[in-house]
N, C-alpha and C positions, 0 to 999 in steps of 0.2 A: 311666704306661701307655704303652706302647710299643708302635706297628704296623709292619706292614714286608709287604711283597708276596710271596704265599707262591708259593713256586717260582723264585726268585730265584738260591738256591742251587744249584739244581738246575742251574740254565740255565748257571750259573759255572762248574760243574762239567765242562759240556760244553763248553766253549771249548780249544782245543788250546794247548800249551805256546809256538806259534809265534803261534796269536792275542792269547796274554798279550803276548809282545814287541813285536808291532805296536801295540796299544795304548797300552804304557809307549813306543811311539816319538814316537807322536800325541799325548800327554799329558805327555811330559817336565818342560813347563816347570812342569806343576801340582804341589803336595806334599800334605798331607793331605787325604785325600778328595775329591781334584779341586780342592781350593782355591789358590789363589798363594803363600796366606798361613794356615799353620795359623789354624784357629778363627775365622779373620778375611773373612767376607763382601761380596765388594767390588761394588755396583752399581750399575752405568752407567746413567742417566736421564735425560731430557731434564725440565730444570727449570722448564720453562713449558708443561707438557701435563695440563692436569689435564681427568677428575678422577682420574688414572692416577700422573702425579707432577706438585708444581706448590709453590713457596713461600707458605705459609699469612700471614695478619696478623700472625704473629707473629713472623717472620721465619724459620720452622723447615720446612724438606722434610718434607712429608705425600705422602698420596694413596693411591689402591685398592692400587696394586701397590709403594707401598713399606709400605703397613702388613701388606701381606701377607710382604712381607720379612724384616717384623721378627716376625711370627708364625712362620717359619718359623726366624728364630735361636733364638727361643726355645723351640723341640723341639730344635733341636741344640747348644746352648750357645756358638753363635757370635754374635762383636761383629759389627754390621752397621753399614759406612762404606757412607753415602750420597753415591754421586760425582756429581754435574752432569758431560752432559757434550754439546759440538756433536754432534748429530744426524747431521752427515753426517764426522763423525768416530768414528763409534761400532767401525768396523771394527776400524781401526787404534787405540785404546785394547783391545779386548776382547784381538785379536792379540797384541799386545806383552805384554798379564801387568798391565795397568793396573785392569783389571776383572776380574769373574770372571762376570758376563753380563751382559747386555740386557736388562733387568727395569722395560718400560715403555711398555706400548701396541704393544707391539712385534708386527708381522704373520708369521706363519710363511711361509703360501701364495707360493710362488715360490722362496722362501729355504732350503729343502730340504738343497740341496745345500750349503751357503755356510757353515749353522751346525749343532749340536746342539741338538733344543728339547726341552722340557716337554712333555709332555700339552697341547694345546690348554685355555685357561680362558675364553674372551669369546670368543662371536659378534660381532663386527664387521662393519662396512658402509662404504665410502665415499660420501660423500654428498654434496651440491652446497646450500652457505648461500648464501643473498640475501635484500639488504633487500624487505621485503616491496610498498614502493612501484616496485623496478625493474621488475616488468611480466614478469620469468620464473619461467614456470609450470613449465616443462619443461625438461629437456635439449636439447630440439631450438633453444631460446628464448637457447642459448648462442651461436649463431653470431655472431661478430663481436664478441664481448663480452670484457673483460678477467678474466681468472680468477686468483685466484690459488692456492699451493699452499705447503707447506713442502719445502725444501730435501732429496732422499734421502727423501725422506716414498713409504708406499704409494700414495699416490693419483697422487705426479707419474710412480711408472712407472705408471700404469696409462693415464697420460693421453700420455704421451709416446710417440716413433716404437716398433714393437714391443708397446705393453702393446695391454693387451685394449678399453682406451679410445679409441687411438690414432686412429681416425677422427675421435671427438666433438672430440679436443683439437686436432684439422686445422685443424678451422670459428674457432675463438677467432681473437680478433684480436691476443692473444698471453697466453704462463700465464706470470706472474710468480711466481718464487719467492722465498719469505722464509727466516729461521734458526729462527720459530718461527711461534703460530699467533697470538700477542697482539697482534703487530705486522700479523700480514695483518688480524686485527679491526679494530685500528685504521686499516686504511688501505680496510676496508670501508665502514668506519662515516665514514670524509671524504670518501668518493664515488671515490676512486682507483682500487676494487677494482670492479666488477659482482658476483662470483661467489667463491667460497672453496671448492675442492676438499678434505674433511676427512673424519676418522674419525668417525662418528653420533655417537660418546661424548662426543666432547671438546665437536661442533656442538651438543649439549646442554647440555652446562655453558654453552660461551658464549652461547648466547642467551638462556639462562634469566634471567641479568639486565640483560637489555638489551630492548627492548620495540622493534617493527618490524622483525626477524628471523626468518626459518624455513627452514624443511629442505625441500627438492624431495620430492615422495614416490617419483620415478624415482630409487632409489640408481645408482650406478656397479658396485659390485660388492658380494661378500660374500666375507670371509673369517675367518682367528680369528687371536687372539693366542696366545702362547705365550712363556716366557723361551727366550733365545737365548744360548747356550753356544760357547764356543771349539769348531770342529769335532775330535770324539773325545773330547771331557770328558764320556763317560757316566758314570763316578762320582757325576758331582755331579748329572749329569741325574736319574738311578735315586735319590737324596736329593734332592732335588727334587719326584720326583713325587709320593713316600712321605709327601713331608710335605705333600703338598698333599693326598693323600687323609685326612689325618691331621686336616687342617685344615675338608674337607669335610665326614668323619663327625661330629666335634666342635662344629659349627657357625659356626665364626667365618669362614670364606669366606662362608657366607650375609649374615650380620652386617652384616662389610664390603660387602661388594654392597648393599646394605640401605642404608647408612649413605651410601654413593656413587651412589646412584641408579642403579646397574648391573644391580640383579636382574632384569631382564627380558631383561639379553644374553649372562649367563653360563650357559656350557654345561660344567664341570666336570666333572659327575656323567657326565654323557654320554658325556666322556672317555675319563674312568675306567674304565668301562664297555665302550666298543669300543674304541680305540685299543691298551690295554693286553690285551685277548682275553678268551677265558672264564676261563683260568686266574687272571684278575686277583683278585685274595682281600683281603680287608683283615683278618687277625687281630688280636688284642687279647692283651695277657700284662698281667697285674696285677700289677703290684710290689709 
């Protein structure tokens, strides 16, 4: 069973001989279907962020958004290589041909210009963890206090000169950044940290097993995730999206969400819905 987004054609149609070339110039490095690597799905994840991507007991890359990756090979008959990779390296691997996206907690909001995304899939939020004996209720309760954050992470521009946080992060008496977020846990949990600037999702996984931790109910902001493409690799975007509606109608985005304790922050369907317009269709052909 095969869908595809009706009007597609149409829209290809309309593109001038001169837009094809501009395209093929922004996309060169790619070859089949936007991809690096014929058939070969390459995605860039940060290896300690779960419950989005993160090394299971077993020693095997899991998570919301790489099972969702491999759902997605499997409507298109692509191998799917799971790459680890620094976080505040993720540019320059995507850049070079080393990846073929950003498939990982990744925030679209701001980053517009920088990348090509997906359909928005998770509501997201940035949030402020503290052990629940340090005495802060609130945001305002940060002043003077050690915060920490991940390294290129959304929260530290939000907190940093410029972002939209940028007064609250004034008052700290300084924001420490880490490479990931296990390590800022650990360094919350030995009293080094006061505060943990973090995305709701993850701040949930981690304190779920860990007992005298919780979430401010003052978030920082709200935005969404999205996978993040080399800018001009609409091919794989438009296969991307396709297969995420594909994914949606069929159930197993729900599933996954389900299964990751995310169903209360994914907004998919919603996507689907406006971002892509009225014309958005999902047909069905029965093989």
């Amino acid at each position: 069973m095969k869908k595809y987004l009706a009007g597609m054609l149409c829209a290809a149609m309309a593109v001038s001989s001169l837009g094809f070339a501009a395209i093929a110039d922004e996309t060169e490095s790619f070859g089949f279907d936007g991809l690096a690597k014929e058939n070969t799905f390459v995605v860039g994840f940060d290896a300690e962020y779960p419950p989005y991507g993160y090394m299971d007991d077993n020693g095997d890359y899991t998570g919301f958004d790489l099972e969702l990756a491999e759902a997605v090979c499997e409507i298109e008959g692509w191998e799917l290589v799971k790459t680890p990779i620094d976080w505040d390296s993720k540019d320059m691997e995507l850049n070079s041909g080393n990846i073929d996206c950003i498939w990982n907690g990744f925030t679209m909001d701001g980053r517009e210009d920088s990348y090509s995304f997906s359909v928005p899939y998770v509501d997201n939020s940035q949030v402020i963890c503290v052990a629940d004996e340090s005495g802060i209720t609130t945001l305002a309760d940060l002043e003077g206090k050690i915060v920490g954050v991940q390294a290129d992470s959304a929260a530290l521009k939000l907190l940093e000169e410029d972002g939209d946080q940028a007064e609250l992060g004034a008052t700290f008496a300084e924001l420490q950044q880490f490479a990931d977020y296990n390590t800022a846990f650990a360094e919350l949990q030995a009293g080094s940290l006061d505060a943990i600037a973090i995305d709701v999702g993850v701040a949930q996984y981690q304190i779920k097993g860990r007992e005298g931790y919780s979430i401010l109910d003052e978030a920082l902001n709200s935005e969404k995730y999205a996978v993040g493409f080399k800018k001009g690799n609409e091919d794989l975007v438009d296969t991307i999206n396709d297969d995420l509606a594909i994914l949606l109608d069929d159930g197993t985005f729900e599933e996954l969400a389900e299964k990751y304790e995310i169903a209360d922050m994914v907004c998919l369907s919603e996507s689907l819905g406006f971002d892509l317009g009225d014309d958005f269709v999902v047909e069905t052909e029965t093989e």
